[in-house]
N, C-alpha and C positions, 0 to 999 in steps of 0.2 A: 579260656577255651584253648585245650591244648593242641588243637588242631589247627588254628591259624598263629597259634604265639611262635615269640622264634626266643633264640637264649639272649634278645638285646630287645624284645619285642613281645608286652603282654599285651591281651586281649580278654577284656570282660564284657560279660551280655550283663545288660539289665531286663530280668525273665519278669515282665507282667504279666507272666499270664498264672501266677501264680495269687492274683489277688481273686476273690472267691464269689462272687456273681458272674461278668461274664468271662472270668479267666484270662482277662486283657488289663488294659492300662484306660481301660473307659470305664472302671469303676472309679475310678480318682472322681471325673468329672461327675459323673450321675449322682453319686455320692452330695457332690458340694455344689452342683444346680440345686439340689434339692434343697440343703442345710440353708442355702441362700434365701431359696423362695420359703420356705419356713419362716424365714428371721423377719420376713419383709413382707410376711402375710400375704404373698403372690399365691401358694398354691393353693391349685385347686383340684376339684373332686374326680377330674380325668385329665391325663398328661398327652402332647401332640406333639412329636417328635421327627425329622431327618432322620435315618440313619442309614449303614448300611447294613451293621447287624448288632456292631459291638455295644455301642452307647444305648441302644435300643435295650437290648438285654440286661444291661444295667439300669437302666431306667426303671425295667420292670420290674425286674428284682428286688429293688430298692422302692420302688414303689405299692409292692404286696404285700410288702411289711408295714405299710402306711394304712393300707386298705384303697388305695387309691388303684384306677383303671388306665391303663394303656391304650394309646392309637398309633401306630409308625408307620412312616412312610415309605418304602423300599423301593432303590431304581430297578429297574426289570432286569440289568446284567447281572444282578450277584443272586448269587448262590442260592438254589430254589432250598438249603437245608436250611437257612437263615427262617425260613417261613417256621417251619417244624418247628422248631427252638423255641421261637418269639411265642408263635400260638400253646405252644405245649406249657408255657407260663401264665396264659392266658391275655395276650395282647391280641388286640384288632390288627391286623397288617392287612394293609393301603399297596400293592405293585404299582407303581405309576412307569409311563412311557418316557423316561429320561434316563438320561447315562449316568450322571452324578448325584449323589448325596444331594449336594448343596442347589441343583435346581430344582428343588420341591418344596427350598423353605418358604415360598410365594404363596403356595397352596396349603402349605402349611398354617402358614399366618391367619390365609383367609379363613379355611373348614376354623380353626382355633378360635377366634373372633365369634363365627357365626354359630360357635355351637357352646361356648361358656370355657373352653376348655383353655390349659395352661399351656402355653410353648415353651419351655427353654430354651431352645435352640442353641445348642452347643457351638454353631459357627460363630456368633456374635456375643455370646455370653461369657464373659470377664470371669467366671467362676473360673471355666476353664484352665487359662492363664494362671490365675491367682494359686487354684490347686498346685501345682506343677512347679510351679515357683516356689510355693510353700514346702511342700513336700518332698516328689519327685529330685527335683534339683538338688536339693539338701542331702538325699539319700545318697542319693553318687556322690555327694562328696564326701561325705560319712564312710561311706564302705568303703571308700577307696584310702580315705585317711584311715582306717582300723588295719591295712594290708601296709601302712606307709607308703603311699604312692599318689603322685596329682596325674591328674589327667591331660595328655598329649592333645587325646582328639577325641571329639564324641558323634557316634554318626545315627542317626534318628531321619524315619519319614516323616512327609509331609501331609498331615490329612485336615486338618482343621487349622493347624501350626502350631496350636497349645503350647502341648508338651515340649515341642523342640524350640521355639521361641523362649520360654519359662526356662529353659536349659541355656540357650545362648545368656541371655539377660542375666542370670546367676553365675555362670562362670566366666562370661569378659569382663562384670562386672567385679566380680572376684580376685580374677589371675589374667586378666586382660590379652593382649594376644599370644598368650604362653598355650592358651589352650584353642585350637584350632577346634570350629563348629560345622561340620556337614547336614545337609539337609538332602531327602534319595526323593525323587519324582517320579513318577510312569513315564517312558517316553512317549514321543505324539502320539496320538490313536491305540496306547494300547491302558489297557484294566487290571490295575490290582487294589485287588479290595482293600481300603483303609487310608490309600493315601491318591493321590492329585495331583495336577499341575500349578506349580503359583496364580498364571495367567487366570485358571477359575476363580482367582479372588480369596486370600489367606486373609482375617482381619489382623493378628499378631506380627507375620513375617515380616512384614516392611518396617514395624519399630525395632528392629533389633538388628545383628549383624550378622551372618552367615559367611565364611570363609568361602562355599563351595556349592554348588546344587549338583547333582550327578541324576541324568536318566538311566532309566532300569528295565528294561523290558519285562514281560510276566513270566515269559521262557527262562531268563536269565535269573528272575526272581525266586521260579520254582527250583530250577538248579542251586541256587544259595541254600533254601529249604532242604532238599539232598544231601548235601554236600555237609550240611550240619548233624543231621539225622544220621548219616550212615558213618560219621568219625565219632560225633559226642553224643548220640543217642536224644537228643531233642530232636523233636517236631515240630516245629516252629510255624508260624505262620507267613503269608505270603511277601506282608511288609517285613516282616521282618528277613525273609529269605532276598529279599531287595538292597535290605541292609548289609548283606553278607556280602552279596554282588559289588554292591559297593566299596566297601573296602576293601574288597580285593585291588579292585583298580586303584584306590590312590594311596593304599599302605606304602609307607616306609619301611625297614627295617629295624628304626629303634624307635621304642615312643611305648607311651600307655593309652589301649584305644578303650573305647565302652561304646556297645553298640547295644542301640535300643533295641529289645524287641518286643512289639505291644501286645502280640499274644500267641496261642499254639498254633499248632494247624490242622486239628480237627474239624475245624468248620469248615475246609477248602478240599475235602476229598473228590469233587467233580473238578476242580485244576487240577489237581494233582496227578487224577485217571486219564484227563485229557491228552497230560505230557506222555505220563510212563505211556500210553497207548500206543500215541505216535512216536517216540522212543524207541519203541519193543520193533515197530512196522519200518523203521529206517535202516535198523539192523539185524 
């Protein structure tokens, strides 16, 4: 990213949103819930999921080509296009009256239970983890060994912990404190879709080590999106425009960064309208 590198200072993105169901980094997991409950004869003929849009979408995706049927559960704050998407795949989408992702998996478990249907549940399912470990983790280091380069620092949100957990675990285990681990949160009271506060409960984060947490506000978040768009020409998504945020604050001047980003930002055009709005009305 030539817009945040300097001449002692590279930075790479890792662009998920380039993988080809929901265009994020939650095809990894949907993907390998599935492969899993296959192997282990768990699934079944209708899938009950959490989400907030991305794994959902993945879910579906990957479950069309099964022949199997979709139920998701969506908190009432994100994004009324996440509906459009999910149904135009043909998924049942659930709005429930809750702020997070993760307090629906109660209701989830139960309708799941009482009605024959499979839950993965991406919060507590080790597929997660396992993916990301496997993969994910290995690719960065791969891509970055084909460029001759280790990684200084790698900064990734927080939304389930999977992915940045699976990235800690592989590179301390690796190259041990040579590679510094960032994890970007919301701060108090405020919403970006995809990632959380620890406090809501991460099952991953607590086995592993994180050098750093950094809060992000949505404002700050959407300005990262900005600020990447209008230098490198991506549109990034919100967590990942958090990410952006973030290393601004605690870059150094030398070092190799890689910053996650889990997907574009196409699905977030009602933030987006919200800023530039009040943006345009400030000045």
């Amino acid at each position: 990213m030539n817009s945040l590198s300097t001449s002692d200072r590279s930075v790479w993105a890792k662009l998920e949103c380039y993988n080809p169901f929901s265009n994020s980094v939650k095809d990894r997991i949907g993907w390998y819930m599935i492969k899993e409950a296959i192997e282990k004869n768990e699934l079944k003929q209708v899938l009950y999921e959490a989400t907030s849009t991305n794994t959902g979408i993945a879910l579906t995706s990957i479950a069309n080509t099964l022949g199997i049927k979709t139920k998701l559960y969506i908190p009432k704050a994100i994004q009324k296009a996440s509906d459009i998407f999910l149904e135009a795949l043909g998924a049942e989408v659930v709005r429930l009256p809750v702020g997070l992702t993760v307090e629906a998996i109660s209701q989830v478990n139960s309708d799941a239970k009482a009605e024959g249907a499979a839950h993965l549940n991406q919060f507590e399912n080790d597929a997660n983890f396992k993916v990301h470990l496997k993969y994910t983790a290995k690719e960065i280091d791969d891509q970055l060994k084909s460029l001759g380069l280790k990684p200084t620092c790698i900064i990734g949100g927080l939304g389930t912990s999977g992915h940045m957990s699976a990235i800690s675990y592989y590179f301390k285990t690796k190259y041990g404190e040579n590679v510094k681990i960032v994890g970007v949160q919301p701060s108090q009271n405020e919403i970006i879709p995809g990632i959380r506060r620890i406090e809501t409960g991460m099952k991953w984060f607590h086995h592993v080590h994180f050098d750093q947490v950094i809060d992000v506000t949505q404002a700050e978040a959407v300005e990262g999106v900005i600020k990447v768009a209008r230098k490198e020409g991506l549109l990034i998504g919100l967590s990942a425009g958090a990410v952006v945020h973030a290393f601004q604050r605690i870059a150094n001047e030398k070092g190799v960064y890689v910053l996650v980003f889990p997907d574009s930002g196409y699905k977030y055009a009602e933030q987006f309208e919200k800023h530039l709005t009040k943006h345009a009305a400030e000045n």
